[in-house]
C-alpha positions as CSV (number, residue, x, y, z in Angstrom):
1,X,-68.4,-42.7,-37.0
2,X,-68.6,-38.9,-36.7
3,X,-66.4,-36.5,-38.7
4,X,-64.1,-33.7,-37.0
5,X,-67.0,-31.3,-37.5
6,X,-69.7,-33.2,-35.7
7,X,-69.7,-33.1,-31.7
8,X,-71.3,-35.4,-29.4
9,X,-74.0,-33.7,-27.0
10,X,-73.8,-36.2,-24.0
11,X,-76.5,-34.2,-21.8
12,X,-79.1,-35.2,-24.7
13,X,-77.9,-38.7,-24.9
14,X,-78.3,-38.5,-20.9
15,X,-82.2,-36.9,-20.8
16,X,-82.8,-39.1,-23.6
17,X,-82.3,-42.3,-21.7
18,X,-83.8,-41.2,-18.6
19,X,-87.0,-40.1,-20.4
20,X,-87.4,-43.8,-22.2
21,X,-86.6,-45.7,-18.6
22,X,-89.3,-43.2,-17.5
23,X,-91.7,-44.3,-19.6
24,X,-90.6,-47.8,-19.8
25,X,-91.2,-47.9,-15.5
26,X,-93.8,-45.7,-15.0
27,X,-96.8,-47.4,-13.3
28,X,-94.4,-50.3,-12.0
29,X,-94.5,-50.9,-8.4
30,X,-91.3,-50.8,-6.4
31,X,-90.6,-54.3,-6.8
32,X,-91.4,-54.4,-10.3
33,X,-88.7,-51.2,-11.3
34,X,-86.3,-53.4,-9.3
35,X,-87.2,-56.9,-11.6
36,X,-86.8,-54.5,-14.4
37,X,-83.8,-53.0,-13.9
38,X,-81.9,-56.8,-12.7
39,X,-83.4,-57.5,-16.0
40,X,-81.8,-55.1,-17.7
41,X,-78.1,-55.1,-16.5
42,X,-78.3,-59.2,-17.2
43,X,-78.8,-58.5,-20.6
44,X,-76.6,-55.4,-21.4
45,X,-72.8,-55.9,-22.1
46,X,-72.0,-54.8,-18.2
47,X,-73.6,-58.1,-16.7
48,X,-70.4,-59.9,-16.2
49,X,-68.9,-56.5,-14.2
50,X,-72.7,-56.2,-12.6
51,X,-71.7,-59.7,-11.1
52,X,-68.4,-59.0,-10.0
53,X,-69.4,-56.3,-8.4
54,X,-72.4,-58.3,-6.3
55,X,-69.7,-60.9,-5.4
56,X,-67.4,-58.6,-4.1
57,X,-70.6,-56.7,-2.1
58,X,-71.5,-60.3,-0.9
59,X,-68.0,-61.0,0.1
60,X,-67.5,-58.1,2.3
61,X,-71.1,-58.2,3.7
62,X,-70.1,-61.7,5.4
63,X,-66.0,-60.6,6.2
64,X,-68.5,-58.2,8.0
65,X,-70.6,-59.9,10.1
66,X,-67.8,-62.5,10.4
67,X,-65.5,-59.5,12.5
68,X,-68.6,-58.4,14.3
């Protein structure tokens, strides 16, 4: 936990994250930066929003074509 003096530079945390997913797809072909990053969300704590939110996509994709 951080004390009143310590602040929280979110920039850094930002750069830093972007610079490790650069490393960590570098090389990958398209496909493969896709596989990775399906990977990732299924295993990170937002997986069960990540699936709301492709049901809910899916859902209006078909209301879509349904009213075309």
């Amino acid at each position: 936990m951080m004390n009143e003096n310590e602040t929280l530079d979110c920039i850094a945390i930002k750069r830093e994250a972007q610079a490790r997913i650069y490393e960590e797809i570098k090389g990958m072909t398209h496909q493969e930066e896709i596989e990775y990053f399906r990977n990732a969300i299924s295993t990170s704590r937002f997986r069960e929003w990540w699936n709301n939110v492709e049901l809910l996509s899916k859902a209006k994709y078909e209301n879509d074509l349904v009213a075309d």
